[in-house]
N, C-alpha and C positions, 0 to 999 in steps of 0.2 A: 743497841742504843746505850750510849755511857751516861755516866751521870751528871754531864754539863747541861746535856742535852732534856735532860726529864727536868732538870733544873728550871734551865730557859722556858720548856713548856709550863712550867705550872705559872711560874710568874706573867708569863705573858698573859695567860688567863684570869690570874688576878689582877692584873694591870688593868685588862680590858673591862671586867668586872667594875673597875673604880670608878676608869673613866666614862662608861655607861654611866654609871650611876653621877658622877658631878655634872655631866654633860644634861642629863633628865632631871637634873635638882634644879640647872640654871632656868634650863626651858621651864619647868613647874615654874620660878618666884617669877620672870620674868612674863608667864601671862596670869597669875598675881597684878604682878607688878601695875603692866596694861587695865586689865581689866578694873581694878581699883581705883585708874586714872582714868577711864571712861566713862566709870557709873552706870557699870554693869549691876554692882552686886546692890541694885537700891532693897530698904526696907519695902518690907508687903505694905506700908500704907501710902505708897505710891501708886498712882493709876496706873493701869498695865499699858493703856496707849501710852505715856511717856516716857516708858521705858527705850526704847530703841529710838527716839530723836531727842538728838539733842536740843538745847533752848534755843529757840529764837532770837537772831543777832539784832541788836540795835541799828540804828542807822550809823550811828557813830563806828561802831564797831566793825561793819562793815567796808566802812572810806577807811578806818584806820588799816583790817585788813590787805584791801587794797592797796594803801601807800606801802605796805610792808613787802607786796610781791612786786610792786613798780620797783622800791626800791632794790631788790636783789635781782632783780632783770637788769635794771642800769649795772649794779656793782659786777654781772656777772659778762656785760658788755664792755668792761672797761678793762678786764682780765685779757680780755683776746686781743 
């Protein structure tokens, strides 16, 4: 084994090293990220039943929903 070759080896290992680790840093902020945009991590002086459902939608917010999936059903029927 010359020494290009123990070279290569260790770098690749460090390489792999790195990218392990920025690859597990992303996935960690990213269910951060989720998770904070869910309203997982509420204070203890929330009741424990509304923890895992979300609020209750309004009416409005409901037909608004709606208009917003009719509308990308049309826009995605005008594509083809």
């Amino acid at each position: 084994m010359n020494l290009n070759q123990v070279i290569n080896m260790v770098l690749r290992i460090f390489m792999r090293k790195a990218v392990n680790r920025g690859v597990n840093a992303g996935i960690d902020a990213a269910s951060r990220y989720s998770r904070r945009r869910s309203g997982a991590d509420q204070g203890p002086d929330q009741p424990p039943s509304s923890k895992g459902k979300p609020p209750a939608m309004t009416k409005e917010q409901r037909r608004a929903r709606r208009a917003v999936r009719m509308a990308k059903r049309a826009a995605r029927m005008t594509k083809m």
